[in-house]
N, C-alpha and C positions, 0 to 999 in steps of 0.2 A: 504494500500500500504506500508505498514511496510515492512524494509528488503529491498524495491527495491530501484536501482537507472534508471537515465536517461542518456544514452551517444547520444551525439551529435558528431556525426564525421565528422569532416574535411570538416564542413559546412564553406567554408571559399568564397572569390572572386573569388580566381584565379579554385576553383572546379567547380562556381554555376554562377558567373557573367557573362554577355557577353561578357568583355573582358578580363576574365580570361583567363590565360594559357594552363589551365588545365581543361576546361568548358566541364560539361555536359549539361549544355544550358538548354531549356527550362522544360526539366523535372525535372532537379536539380531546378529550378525557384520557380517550380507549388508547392512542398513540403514547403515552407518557412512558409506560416498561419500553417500548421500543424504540425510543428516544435514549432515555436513561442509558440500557444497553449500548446501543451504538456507541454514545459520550465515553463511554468507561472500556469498550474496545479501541476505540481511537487514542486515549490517553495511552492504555497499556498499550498501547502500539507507537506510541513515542511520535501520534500525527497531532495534528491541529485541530483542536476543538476551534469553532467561532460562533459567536453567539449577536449575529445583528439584531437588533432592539428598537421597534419603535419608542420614538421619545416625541411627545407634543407636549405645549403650553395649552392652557384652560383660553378657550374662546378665541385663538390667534387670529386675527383680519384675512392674517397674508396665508396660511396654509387653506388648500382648497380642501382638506379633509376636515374641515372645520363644517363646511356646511354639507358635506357628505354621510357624516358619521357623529353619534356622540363622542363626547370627550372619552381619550383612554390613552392609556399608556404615558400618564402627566407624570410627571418626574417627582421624586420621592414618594412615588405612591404604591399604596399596597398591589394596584393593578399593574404596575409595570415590572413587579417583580415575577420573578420566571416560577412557572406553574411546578405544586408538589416536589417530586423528592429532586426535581433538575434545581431548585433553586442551594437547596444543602447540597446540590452534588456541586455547583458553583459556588460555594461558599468555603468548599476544601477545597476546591483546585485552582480559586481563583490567580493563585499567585504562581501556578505552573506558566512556564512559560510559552506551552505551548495550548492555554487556553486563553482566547481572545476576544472579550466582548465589547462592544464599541454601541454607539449611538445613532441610529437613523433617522430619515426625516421621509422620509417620499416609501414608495412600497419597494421598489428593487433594494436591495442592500448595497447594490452598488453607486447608486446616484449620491451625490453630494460627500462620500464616502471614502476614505482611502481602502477600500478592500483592494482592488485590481493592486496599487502597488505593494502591498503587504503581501499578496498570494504571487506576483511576479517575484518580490524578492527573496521568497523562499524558493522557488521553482514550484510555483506549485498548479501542475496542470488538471487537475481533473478533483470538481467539486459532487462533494454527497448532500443533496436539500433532504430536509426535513423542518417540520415547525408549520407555523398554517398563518395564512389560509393558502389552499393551494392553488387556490384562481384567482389570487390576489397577491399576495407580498412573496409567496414561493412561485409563483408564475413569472412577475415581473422582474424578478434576480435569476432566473433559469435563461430569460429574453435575451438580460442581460450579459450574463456569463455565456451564451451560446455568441451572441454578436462580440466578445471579445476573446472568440475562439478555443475557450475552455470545455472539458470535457464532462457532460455532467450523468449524474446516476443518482434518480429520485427512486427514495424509499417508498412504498407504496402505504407502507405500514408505518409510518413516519410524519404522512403528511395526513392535513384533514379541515374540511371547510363546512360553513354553515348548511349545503345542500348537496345530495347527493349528484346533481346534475354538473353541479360544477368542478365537485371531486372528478367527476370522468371525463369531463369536455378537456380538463388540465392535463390527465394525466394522459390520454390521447394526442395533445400538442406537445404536451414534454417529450412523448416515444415521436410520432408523425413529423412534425415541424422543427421539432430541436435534435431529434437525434439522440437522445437520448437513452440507459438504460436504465429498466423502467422493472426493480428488485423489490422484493419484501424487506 
């Protein structure tokens, strides 16, 4: 597994919890062991955990998910923190240095973001998504990372969104349009 890293998206409360804001509820739930798993093979395997994180301000003018969405994932808040036992499994390895979580603003993890040069400067070619939503913030960093030529491989059992139709429309673009492989 040389070369790859693991992104965990915006696996947070206010996404995954029931009394998140922002909850895909039980299917975002049901992904959390196969999350956790993954995290804790990656680490023992001396790769890159990374963990991008929506972060908004309460009421912002200027972000357009202001009038798209309730407020979620406001900074020092119980909803921005990462769902169940990922949030203690980041809280022991926070200071490995090969887990990395940083702060987003838009749905790709990559826009606005120094990902691409952090994953260039490691070499690191071929990303594992996981985290939700999958026809939303794991969609448009797959978009991403496929237009900047990266090689990607979406957990199937990893990723999970508010409706079933969009779980499969995604994970059809991720195999059909991106090239992608497309694992439990």
């Amino acid at each position: 597994m040389l070369n790859e890293a693991l992104l965990i998206i915006d696996y947070t409360n206010d996404f995954v919890a029931e009394g998140g804001s922002l909850t895909a509820g039980k299917p975002a739930q049901l992904i959390e062991d196969n999350i956790f798993n993954l995290a804790q093979e990656f680490l023992n395997n001396d790769q890159w955990i990374i963990l991008p994180t929506d972060l908004h301000q309460l009421n912002d003018p200027y972000h357009p998910e202001t009038k798209l969405f309730p407020p979620h994932n406001l900074a020092d808040s119980w909803g921005r923190q990462f769902y169940g036992r990922l949030q203690d499994w980041y809280d022991d390895n926070k200071q490995n240095d090969h887990v990395y979580a940083y702060a987003k603003n838009r749905y790709s993890a990559f826009a606005n973001t120094n990902l691409d040069n952090f994953l260039r400067e490691r070499n690191i070619n071929k990303l594992h998504l996981t985290g939700v939503c999958t026809d939303i913030c794991v969609l448009h960093t797959a978009i991403s990372a496929y237009n900047l030529n990266y090689n990607l491989v979406i957990h199937q059992n990893g990723v999970a969104t508010f409706n079933p139709d969009g779980q499969n429309w995604a994970l059809d673009h991720f195999k059909n349009s991106l090239g992608a492989t497309i694992t439990n």
